[in-house]
C-alpha positions in Angstrom: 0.0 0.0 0.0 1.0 3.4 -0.4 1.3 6.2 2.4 -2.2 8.8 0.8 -1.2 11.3 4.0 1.8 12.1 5.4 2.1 14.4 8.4 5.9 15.3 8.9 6.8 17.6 12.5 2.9 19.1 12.3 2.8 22.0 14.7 -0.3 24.4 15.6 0.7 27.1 17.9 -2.4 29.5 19.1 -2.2 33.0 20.1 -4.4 33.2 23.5 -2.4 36.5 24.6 -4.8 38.8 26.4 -5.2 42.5 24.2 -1.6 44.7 24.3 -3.2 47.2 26.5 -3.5 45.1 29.0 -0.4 42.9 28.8 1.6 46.6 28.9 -0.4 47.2 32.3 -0.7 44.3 34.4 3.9 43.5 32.4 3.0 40.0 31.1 4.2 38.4 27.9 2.0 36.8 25.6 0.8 33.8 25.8 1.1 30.7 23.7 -0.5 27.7 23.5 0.8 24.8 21.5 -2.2 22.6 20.5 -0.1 20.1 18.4 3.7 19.6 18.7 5.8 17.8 16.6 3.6 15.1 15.0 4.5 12.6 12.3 2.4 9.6 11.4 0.8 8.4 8.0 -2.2 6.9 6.7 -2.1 4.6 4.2 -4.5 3.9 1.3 -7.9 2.8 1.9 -7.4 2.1 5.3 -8.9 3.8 8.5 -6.2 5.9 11.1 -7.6 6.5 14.1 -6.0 9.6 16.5 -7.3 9.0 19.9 -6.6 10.9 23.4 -8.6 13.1 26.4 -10.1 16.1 25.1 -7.8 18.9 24.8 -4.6 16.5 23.5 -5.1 18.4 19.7 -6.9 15.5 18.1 -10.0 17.7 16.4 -6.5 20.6 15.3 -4.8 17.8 13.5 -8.3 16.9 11.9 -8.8 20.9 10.9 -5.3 21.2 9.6 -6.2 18.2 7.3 -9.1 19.6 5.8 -7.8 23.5 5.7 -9.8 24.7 8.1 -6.6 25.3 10.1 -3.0 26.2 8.5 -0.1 24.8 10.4 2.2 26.6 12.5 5.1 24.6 11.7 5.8 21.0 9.6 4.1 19.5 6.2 0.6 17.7 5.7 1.1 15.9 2.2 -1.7 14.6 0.6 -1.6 12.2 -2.6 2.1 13.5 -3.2 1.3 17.2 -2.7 2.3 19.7 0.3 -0.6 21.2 1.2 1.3 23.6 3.3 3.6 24.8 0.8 2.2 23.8 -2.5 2.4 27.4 -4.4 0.3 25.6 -7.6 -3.2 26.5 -6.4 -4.5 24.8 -8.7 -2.9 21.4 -7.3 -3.6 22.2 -4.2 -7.3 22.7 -4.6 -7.5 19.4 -6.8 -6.7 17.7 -3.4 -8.4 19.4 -1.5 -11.6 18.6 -3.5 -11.1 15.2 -2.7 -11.2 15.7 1.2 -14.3 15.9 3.2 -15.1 15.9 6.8 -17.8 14.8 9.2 -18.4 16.7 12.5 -19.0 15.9 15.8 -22.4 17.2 16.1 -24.9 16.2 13.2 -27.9 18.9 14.6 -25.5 21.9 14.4 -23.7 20.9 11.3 -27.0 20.9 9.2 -28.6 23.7 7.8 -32.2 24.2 9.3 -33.4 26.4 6.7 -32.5 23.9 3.8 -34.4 21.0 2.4 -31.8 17.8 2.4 -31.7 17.9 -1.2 -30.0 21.4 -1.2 -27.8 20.3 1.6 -26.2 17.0 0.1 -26.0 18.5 -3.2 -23.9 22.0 -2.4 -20.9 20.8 -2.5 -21.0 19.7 -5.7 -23.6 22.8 -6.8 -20.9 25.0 -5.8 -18.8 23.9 -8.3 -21.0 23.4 -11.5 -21.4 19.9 -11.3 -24.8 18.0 -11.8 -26.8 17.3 -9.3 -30.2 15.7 -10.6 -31.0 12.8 -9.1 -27.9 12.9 -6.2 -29.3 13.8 -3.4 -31.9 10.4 -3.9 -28.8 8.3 -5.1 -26.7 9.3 -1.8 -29.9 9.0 0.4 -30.4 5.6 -0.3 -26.4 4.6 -0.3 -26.8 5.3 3.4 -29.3 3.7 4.3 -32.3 6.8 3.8 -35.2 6.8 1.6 -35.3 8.9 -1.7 -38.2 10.5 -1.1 -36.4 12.0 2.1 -34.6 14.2 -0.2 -37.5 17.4 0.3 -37.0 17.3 4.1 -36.1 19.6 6.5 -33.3 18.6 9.0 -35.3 18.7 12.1 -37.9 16.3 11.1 -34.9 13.5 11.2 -33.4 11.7 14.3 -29.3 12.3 15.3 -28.6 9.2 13.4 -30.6 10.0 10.5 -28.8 13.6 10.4 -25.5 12.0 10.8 -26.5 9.6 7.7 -27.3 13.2 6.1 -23.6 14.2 7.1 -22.3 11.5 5.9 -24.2 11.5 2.3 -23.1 15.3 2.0 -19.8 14.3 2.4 -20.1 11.3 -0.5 -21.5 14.2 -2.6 -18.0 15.1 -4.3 -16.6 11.8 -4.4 -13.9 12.3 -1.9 -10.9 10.0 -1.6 -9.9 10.6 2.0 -12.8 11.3 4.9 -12.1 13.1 8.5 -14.1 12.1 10.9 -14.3 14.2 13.7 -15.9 12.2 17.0 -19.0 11.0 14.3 -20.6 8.8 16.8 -20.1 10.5 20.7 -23.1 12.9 20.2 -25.7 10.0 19.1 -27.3 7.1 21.6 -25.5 4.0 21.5 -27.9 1.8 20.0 -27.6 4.1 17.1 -23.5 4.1 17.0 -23.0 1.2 15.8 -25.5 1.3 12.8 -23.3 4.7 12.1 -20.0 2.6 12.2 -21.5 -0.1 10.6 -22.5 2.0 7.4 -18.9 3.8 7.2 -17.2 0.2 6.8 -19.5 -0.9 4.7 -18.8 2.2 2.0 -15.3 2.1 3.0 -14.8 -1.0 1.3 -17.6 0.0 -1.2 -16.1 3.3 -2.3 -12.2 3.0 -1.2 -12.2 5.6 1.0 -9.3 6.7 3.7 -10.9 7.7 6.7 -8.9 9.7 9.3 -11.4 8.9 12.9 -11.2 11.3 15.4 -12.3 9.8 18.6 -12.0 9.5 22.2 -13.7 5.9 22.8 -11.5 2.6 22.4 -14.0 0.5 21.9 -14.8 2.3 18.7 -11.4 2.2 17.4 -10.7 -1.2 18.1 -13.2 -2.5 15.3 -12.5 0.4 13.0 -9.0 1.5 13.2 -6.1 -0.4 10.8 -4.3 2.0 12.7 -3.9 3.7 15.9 -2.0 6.8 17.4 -2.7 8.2 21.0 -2.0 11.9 21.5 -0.9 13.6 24.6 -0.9 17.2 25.1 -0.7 18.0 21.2 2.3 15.4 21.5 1.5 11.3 19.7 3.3 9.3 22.6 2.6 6.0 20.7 1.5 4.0 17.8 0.2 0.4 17.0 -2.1 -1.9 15.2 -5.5 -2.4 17.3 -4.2 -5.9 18.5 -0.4 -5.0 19.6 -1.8 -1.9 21.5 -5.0 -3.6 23.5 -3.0 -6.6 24.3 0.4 -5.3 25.0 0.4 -1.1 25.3 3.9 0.3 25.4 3.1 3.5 26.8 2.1 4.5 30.6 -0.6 7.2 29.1 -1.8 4.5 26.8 -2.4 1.8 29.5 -4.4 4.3 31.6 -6.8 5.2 28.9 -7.0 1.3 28.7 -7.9 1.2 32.5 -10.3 4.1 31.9 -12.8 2.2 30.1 -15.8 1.2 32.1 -15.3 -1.9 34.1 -17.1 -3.9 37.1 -14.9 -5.6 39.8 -15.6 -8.8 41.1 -18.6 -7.5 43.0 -20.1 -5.9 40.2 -19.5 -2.0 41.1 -18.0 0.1 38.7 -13.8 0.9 38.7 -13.1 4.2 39.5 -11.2 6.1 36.5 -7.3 6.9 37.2 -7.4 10.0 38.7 -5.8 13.1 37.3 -6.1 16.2 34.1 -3.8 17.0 31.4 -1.5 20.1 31.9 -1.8 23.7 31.2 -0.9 23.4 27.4 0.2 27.2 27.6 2.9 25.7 30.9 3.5 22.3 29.9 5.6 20.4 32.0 9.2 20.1 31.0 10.6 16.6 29.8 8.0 14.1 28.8 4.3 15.9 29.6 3.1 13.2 30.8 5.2 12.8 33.5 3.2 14.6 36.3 0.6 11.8 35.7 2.8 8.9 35.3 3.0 6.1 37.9 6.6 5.2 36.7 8.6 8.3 36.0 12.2 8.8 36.5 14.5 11.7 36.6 14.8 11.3 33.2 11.1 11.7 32.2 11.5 15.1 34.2 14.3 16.6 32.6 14.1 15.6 28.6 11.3 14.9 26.1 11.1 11.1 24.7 11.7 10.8 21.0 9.4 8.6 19.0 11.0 5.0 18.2 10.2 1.9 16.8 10.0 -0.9 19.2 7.9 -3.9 18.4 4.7 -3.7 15.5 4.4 0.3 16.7 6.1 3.3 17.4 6.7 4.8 21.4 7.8 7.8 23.1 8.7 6.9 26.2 12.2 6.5 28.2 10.6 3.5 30.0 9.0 1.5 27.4 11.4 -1.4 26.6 
């Protein structure tokens, strides 16, 4: 298989400085706060890479500076050959770019109200010329919809339905690579699966390369080719779905592991390990998850862990052996 996306030292600084004004008066600096740091990994063709971590660890950044929503502060995003961050050839670029599409989180804000669905699925490729008789009813029924739902109005639809909408909307131009951006955590979870089910299913139909956002294992165990945890805007490992469930190299990785809900042997629920990520704009020094970490050493406290092979996966830890 061939690498489709390549991220190379991706880096997304933000600017939460409070106005000049008031920096001069109360003598601060400004503040910084590095969302994602560093980050390499690829996705290869046709295959789903899943980026997985607590909220705030720059999962949903990564995902925007995919799409362009975002432009990196530092590093490369290459897509089918071509650097979208420093591709001059617009023409190129936009060519890619034409072939990504993105799913959001929440599939009742992501929907204009005042549109029929047939309007909605059919924009993206309206906006460009193209044809769009009959596409809205083709796409409604490749997920799962009826034709004929075509001249409703979002709210007369469930959250799976919507996110079916989503999901034809984002078929509409034909897209080679997909991000999905936590598709599933805003519906019940009777109706998550049927969600996850559908995106396999046209995964294998259509080819597609789906980049899934999420924050919930047991979604990414049954999806993922591919799997890469981020820390603090930092990816502290990678693995295949089997090597990192059976065998995690990484502390951070084992405690999302023991996060998941579980019973003990009297049938009451495991308490969570305990603990927040850092102050992104103060990160600790050395290996950020250190502060956190039931093993750290001097070490871990004075210099950051590079990313190196070490079994089936990839690990950034002084530790991991």
């Amino acid at each position: 298989m061939n690498a489709y996306v390549t991220i190379k030292a991706l880096t997304r600084v933000f600017d939460v400085s409070k106005p000049w004004l008031n920096r001069i008066l109360e003598r601060r600096g400004k503040a910084l706060l590095t969302a994602v740091s560093n980050v390499d990994f690829q996705i290869e063709e046709r295959t789903t890479y899943a980026l997985v971590g607590e909220s705030g660890s720059g999962k949903s950044t990564i995902g925007r500076m995919l799409v362009g929503l975002l432009d990196p502060s530092e590093g490369d995003v290459q897509v089918d050959g071509v650097n979208l961050a420093t591709e001059a050839d617009a023409a190129k670029v936009a060519k890619v770019r034409s072939h990504i599409q993105m799913i959001f989180q929440d599939p009742y804000a992501s929907l204009n109200p005042r549109w029929r669905v047939r309007d909605i699925i059919a924009e993206p490729v309206a906006s460009k010329g193209g044809e769009t008789e009959g596409l809205a009813e083709r796409l409604l029924e490749q997920v799962g919809l009826h034709p004929s739902d075509a001249g409703k109005f979002p709210h007369e639809f469930s959250g799976g339905q919507r996110q079916r909408i989503c999901i034809a909307r984002a078929l509409a131009s034909e897209p080679r690579l997909i991000v999905c951006d936590e598709p599933t955590s805003a519906l019940d979870v009777s109706v998550q699966a049927q969600v996850l089910n559908l995106m396999s299913d046209l995964k294998e139909e259509l080819g597609l390369t789906y980049l899934l956002i999420t924050h919930d294992l047991t979604v990414v165990r049954h999806m993922a080719d591919r799997i890469g945890v981020l820390y603090l805007g930092r990816l502290v490992e990678e693995a295949d779905p089997q090597s990192l469930f059976d065998a995690p190299k990484h502390p951070y990785t084992q405690m999302l592991l023991d996060a998941a809900p579980r019973m003990d042997g009297f049938g009451r629920e495991v308490p969570p390990p305990q603990g927040e990520i850092p102050d992104p704009i103060d990160p600790p020094s050395g290996c950020a998850f250190h502060p956190r970490c039931p093993i750290a050493e001097d070490i871990c406290r004075q210099e950051r862990p590079e990313m190196k092979a070490l079994g089936k996966g990839r690990v950034a830890c002084h530790l991991a052996r």
